[in-house]
Wavefront OBJ file of the C-alpha trace (Angstrom):
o trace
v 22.255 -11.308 -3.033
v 19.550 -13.787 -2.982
v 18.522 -15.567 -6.419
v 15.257 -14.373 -7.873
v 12.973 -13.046 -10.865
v 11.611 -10.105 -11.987
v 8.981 -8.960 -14.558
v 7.058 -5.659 -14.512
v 4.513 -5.762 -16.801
v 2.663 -2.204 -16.110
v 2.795 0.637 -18.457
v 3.384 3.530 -16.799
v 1.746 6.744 -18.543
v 3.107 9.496 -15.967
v 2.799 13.284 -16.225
v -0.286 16.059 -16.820
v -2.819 14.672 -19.346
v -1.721 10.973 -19.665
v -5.198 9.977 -19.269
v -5.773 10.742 -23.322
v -3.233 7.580 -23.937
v -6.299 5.165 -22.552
v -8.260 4.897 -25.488
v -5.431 3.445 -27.284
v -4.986 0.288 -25.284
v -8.800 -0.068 -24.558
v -10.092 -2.362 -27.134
v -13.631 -1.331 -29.361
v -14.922 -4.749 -28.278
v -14.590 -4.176 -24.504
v -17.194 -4.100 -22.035
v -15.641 -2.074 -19.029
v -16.210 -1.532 -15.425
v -15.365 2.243 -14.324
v -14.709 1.499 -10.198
v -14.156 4.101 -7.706
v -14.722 5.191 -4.816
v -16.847 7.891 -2.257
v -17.073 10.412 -4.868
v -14.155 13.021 -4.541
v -13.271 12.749 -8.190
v -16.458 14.084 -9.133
v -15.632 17.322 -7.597
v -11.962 17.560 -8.894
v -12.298 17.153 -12.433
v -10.780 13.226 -12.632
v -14.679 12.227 -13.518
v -14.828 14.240 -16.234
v -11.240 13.474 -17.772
v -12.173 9.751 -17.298
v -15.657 10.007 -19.261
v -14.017 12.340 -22.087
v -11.555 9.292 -22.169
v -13.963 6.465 -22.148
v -16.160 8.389 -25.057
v -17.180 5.929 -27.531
v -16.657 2.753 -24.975
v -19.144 0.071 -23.451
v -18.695 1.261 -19.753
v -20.921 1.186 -16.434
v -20.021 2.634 -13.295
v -20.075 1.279 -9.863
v -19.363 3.844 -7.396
v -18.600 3.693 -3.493
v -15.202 1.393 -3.133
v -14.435 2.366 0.419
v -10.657 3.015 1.836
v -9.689 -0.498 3.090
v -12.296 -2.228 0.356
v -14.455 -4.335 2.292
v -15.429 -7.700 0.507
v -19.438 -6.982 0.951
v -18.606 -3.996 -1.251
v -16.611 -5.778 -3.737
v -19.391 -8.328 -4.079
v -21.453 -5.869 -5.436
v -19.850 -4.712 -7.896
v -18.925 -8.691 -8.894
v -22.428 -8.621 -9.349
v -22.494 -6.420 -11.932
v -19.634 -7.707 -13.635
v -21.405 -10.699 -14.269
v -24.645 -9.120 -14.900
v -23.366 -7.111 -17.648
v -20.598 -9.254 -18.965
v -17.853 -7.136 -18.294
v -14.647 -7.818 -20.022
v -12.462 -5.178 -18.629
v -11.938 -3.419 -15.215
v -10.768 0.569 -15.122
v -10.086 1.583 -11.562
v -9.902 5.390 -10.823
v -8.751 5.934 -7.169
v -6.039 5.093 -4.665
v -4.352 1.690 -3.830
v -8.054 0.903 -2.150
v -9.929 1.362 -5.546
v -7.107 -0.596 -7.616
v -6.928 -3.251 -4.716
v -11.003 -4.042 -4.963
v -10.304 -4.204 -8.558
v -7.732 -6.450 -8.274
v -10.357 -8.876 -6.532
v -13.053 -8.485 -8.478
v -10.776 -9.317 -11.785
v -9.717 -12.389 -10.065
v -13.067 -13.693 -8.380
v -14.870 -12.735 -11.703
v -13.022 -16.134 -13.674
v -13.347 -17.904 -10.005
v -16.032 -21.377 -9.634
v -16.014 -20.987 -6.004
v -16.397 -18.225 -3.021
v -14.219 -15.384 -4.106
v -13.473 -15.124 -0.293
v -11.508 -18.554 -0.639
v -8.706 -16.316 -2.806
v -7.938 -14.696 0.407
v -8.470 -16.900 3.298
v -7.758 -20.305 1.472
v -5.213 -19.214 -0.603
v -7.029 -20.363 -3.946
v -5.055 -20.284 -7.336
v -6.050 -17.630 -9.501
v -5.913 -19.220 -12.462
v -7.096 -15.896 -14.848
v -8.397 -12.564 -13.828
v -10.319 -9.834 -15.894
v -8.066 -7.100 -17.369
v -7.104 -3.964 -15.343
v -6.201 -0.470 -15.777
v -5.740 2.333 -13.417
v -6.062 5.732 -13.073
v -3.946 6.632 -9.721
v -5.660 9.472 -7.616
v -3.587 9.185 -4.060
v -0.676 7.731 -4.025
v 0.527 5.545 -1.324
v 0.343 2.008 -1.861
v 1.650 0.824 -5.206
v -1.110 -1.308 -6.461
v -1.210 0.590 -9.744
v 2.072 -1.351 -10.415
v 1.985 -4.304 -8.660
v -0.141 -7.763 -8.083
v -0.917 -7.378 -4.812
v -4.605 -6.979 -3.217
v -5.801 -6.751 0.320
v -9.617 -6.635 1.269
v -11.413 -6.793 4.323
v -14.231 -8.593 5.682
v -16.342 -6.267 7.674
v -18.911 -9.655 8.934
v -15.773 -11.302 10.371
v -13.331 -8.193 11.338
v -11.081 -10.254 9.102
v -8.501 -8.179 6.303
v -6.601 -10.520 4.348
v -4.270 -10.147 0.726
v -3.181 -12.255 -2.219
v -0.904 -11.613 -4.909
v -0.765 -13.079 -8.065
v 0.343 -11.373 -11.696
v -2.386 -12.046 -13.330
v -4.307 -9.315 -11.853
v -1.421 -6.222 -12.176
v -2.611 -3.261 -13.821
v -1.655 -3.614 -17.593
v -1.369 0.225 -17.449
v -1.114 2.778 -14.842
v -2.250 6.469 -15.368
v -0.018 8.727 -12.888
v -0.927 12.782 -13.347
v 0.164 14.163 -10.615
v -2.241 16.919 -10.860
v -5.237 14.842 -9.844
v -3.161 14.644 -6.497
v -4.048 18.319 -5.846
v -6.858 18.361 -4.220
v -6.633 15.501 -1.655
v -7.052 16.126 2.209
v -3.725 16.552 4.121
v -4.529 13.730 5.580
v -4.873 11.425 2.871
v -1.260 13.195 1.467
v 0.526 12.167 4.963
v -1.021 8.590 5.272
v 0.765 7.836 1.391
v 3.492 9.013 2.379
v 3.817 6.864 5.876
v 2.547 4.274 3.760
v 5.007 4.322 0.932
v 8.057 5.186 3.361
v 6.990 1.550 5.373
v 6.968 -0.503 2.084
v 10.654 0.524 1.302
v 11.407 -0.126 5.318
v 10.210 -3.486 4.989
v 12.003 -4.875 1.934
v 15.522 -2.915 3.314
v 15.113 -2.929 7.246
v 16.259 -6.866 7.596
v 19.623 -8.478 7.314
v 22.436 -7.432 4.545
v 22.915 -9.889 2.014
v 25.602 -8.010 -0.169
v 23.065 -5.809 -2.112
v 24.194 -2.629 -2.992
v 22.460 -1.613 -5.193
v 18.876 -2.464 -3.870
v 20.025 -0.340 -1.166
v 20.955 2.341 -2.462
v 17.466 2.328 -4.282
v 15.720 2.324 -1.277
v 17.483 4.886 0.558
v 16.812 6.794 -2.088
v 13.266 6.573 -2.281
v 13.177 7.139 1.369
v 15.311 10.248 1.048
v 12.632 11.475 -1.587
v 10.020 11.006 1.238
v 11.329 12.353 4.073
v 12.280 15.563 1.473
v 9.138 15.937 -0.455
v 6.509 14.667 1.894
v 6.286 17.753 4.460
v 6.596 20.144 1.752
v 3.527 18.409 -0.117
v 1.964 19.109 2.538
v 2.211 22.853 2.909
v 2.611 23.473 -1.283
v -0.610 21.605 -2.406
v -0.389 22.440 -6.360
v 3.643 22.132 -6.269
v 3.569 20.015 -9.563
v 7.333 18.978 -8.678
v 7.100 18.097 -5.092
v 3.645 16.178 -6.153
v 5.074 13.956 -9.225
v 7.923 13.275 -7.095
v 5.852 11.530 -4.062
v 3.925 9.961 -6.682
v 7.085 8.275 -8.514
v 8.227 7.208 -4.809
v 4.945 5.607 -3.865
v 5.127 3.466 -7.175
v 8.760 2.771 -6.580
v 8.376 1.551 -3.314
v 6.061 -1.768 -4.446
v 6.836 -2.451 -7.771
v 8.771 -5.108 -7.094
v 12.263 -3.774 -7.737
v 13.769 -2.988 -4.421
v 12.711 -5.918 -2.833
v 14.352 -8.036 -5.304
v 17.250 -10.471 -4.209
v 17.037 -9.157 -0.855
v 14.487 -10.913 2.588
v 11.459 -8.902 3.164
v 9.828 -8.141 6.651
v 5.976 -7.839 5.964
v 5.314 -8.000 10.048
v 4.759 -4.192 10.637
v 1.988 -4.565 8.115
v -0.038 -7.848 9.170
v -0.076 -6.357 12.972
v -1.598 -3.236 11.342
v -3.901 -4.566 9.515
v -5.252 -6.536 12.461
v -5.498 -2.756 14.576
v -7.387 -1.752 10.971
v -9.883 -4.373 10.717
v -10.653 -4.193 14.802
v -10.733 -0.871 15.296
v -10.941 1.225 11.521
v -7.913 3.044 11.536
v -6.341 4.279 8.415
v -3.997 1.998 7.552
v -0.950 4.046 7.384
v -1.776 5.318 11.188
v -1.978 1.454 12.285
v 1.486 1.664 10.256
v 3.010 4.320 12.132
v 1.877 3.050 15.274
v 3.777 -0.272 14.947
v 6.936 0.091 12.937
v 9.144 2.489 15.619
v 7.894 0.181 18.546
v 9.176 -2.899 15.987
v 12.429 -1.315 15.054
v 12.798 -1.363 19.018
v 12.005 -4.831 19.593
v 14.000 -6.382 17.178
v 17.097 -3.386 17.074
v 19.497 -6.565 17.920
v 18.449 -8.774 14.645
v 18.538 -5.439 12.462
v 21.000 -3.912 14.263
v 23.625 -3.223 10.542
v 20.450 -2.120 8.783
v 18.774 0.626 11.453
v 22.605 1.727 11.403
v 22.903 2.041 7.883
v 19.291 3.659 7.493
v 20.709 6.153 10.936
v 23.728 7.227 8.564
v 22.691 6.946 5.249
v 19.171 8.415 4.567
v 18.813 10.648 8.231
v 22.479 11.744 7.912
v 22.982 10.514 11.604
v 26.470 11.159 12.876
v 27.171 9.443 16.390
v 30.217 7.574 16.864
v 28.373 4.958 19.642
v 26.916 2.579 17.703
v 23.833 2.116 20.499
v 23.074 5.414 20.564
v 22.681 5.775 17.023
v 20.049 2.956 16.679
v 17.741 4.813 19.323
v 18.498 8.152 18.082
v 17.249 6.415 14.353
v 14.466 5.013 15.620
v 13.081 8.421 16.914
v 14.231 9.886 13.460
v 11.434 7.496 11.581
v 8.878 8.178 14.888
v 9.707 12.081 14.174
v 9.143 11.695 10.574
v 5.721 10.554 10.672
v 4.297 12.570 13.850
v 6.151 15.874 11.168
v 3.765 14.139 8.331
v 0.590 14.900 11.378
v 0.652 11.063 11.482
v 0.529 9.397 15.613
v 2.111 6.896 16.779
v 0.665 5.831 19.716
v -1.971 3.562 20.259
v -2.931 6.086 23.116
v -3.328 9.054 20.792
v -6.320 7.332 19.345
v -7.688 6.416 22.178
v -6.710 2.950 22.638
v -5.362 0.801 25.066
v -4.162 -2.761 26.694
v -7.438 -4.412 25.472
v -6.323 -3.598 22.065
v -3.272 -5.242 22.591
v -4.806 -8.506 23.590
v -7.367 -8.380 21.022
v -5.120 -7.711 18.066
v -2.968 -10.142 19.165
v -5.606 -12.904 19.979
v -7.065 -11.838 15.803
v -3.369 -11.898 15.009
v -3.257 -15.524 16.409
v -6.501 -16.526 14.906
v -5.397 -15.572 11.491
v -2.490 -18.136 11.380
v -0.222 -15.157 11.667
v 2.194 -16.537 14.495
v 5.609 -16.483 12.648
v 6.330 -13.325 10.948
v 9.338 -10.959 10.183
v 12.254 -12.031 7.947
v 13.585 -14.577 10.573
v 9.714 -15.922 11.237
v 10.262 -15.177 14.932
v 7.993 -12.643 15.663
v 5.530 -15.008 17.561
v 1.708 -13.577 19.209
v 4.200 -12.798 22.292
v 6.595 -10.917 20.279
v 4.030 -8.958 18.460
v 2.025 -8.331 22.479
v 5.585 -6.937 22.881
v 5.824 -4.456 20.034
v 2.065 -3.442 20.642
v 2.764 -2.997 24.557
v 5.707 -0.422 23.429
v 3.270 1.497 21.301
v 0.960 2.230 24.109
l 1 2 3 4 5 6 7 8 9 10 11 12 13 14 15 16 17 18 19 20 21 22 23 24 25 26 27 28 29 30 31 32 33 34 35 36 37 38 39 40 41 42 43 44 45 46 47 48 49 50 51 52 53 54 55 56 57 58 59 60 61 62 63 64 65 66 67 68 69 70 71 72 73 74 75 76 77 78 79 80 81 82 83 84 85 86 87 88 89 90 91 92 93 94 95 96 97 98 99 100 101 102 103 104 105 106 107 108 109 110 111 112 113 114 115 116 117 118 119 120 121 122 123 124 125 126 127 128 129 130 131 132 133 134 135 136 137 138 139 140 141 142 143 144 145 146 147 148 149 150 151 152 153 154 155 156 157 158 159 160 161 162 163 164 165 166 167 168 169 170 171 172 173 174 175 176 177 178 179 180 181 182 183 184 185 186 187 188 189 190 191 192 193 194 195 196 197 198 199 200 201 202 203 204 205 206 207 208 209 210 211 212 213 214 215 216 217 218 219 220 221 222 223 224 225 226 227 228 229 230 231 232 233 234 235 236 237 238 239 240 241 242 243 244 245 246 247 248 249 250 251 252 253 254 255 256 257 258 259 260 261 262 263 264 265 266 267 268 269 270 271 272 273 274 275 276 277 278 279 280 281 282 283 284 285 286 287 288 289 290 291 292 293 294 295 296 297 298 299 300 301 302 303 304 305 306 307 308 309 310 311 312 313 314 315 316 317 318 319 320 321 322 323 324 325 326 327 328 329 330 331 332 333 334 335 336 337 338 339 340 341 342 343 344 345 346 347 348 349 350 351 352 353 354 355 356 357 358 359 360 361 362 363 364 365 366 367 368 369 370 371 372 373 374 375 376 377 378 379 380 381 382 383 384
């Protein structure tokens, strides 16, 4: 196991009618920013829960956070943190919501171009408060310090981390995951099933335990995520994908253990060129990686063939490929494609993801840094 630290600092308030817990760790004094995004939890009740809660508080609104947060956006609403001398941020959404939040907290104590946070890797040296209210789950930001935001004047979608913007409490209700689209439920789950892939699908390093974590969280997903799709007010099979989705980038699993992060820069390139959901661009990529690289992860896809897909083939080569269509099954079961063909895309794709790819510095990525442009042209050319 490799050497490393680990401090979550979230408070997790999960279950039906957490959201009354706010107002004690909202301070008189505070002057707050209620983010979110296109509207939705206007007509599911979440508005109204989240006023009732903020009763008696400072607050303004700023509405219209789009999925994948674009940085125009997000200026905005900097705008009127300054303007109005906001002193703490409450985002009410999914991992796009929290993740503009995150940006504005940090870019709000920032001298310079908020922009230079993502693209020049500037220190954040202090960041507004957060909370969140999670709405869809999928991507962990309620829990963790990560951000990503995209450019839409330069096709550019970029992240930074730091812990100084992590939500200081997390509101998970299951219930207000109800009413979502099927296809917002299926891209969380792809989405959270690919963050435990990529902290577990690398090399073995004699961690058990993190393993056995992860496989359990995927086992969760690959159980829960069709039926939460066909039993929409299921409170069980809904708290259960929510738990998963937070326990898949909070930090633990990935803990002591290398971490390949390349299935999600190539997507995020196919996101910011062409505006596919993210977890699509995810779904697209990671069976046409698994393929590329099955000789570097060769112990792992095993493991993940026998362990979490209950795989039983006694030839060892036969039980990588027949893994690698178990995770392609699993998300085309969740309605998710994973071809760049079934969204109408093609080789001029390929080359231009891979020359934005290559523009972005990203030329050295997976847990061995060898997945070069040519590599990634490779992976891409697979997923046609």
């Amino acid at each position: 196991m490799l050497n490393f630290e680990f401090k979550n600092t979230t408070e997790i308030l999960f279950g039906e009618g957490q959201i009354k817990q706010i107002k004690e760790r909202l301070k008189p004094t505070d002057t707050i920013l209620f983010l979110y995004g296109g509207g939705s939890i206007k007509k599911n009740g979440v508005y109204d829960d989240v006023i009732n809660a903020l009763d008696g508080f400072n607050y303004v609104e700023f509405a219209g956070v789009e999925p994948n947060p674009t940085y125009e956006t997000l200026s905005e609403a900097l705008s009127v943190v300054k303007e109005r001398n906001v002193t703490f941020i409450l985002a009410v959404g999914g991992g796009s919501v929290i993740d503009g939040a995150k940006y504005i907290a940090a870019a709000a104590h920032y001298d310079g171009e908020g922009w230079d946070i993502l693209v020049e890797g500037a220190q954040v040296k202090s960041a507004l408060p957060i909370g969140a209210v999670l709405t869809l789950p999928a991507t962990g930001s309620e829990s963790n310090g990560n951000s990503v935001v995209t450019k839409k004047a330069t096709q550019q979608k970029r992240a930074f981390s730091s812990e100084l913007v992590q939500p200081q409490f997390a509101v998970l209700d299951p219930t207000y995951t109800y009413s979502l689209p099927q296809r917002q439920v299926a891209n969380g789950v792809v989405d959270a099933f690919v963050h435990v892939i990529e902290q577990y699908l690398t090399y073995g390093v004699n961690a058990p335990l993190q393993d056995r974590f992860a496989e359990g969280i995927l086992s969760t997903l690959i159980e829960e995520g069709p039926k939460a799709l066909v039993d929409a007010q299921n409170y069980d099979v809904r708290a259960n994908v929510m738990w998963s989705a937070t326990m898949a980038l909070n930090g633990l699993i990935g803990k002591g253990v290398p971490q390949d992060w390349a299935t999600h820069m190539i997507g995020h390139e196919l996101t910011a060129l062409y505006q596919l959901d993210h977890a699509q661009t995810l779904a697209i990529v990671l069976p046409a990686l698994m393929f590329e690289k099955k000789a570097q992860k060769r112990e792992k896809i095993i493991q993940l063939g026998r362990n979490v897909f209950a795989l039983d083939k006694a030839d060892e080569d036969a039980l990588i490929d027949a893994t690698i269509k178990a995770v392609q099954d699993f998300f085309e079961q969740m309605g998710v494609k994973t071809r760049l063909g079934d969204y109408e895309l093609g080789a001029e794709a390929v080359e231009e993801a891979i020359a934005s790819l290559t523009n972005n510095g990203f030329t050295a990525l997976g847990e061995h840094g060898d997945i070069t442009p040519d590599v990634a042209k490779n992976i891409l050319t697979l997923a046609l």
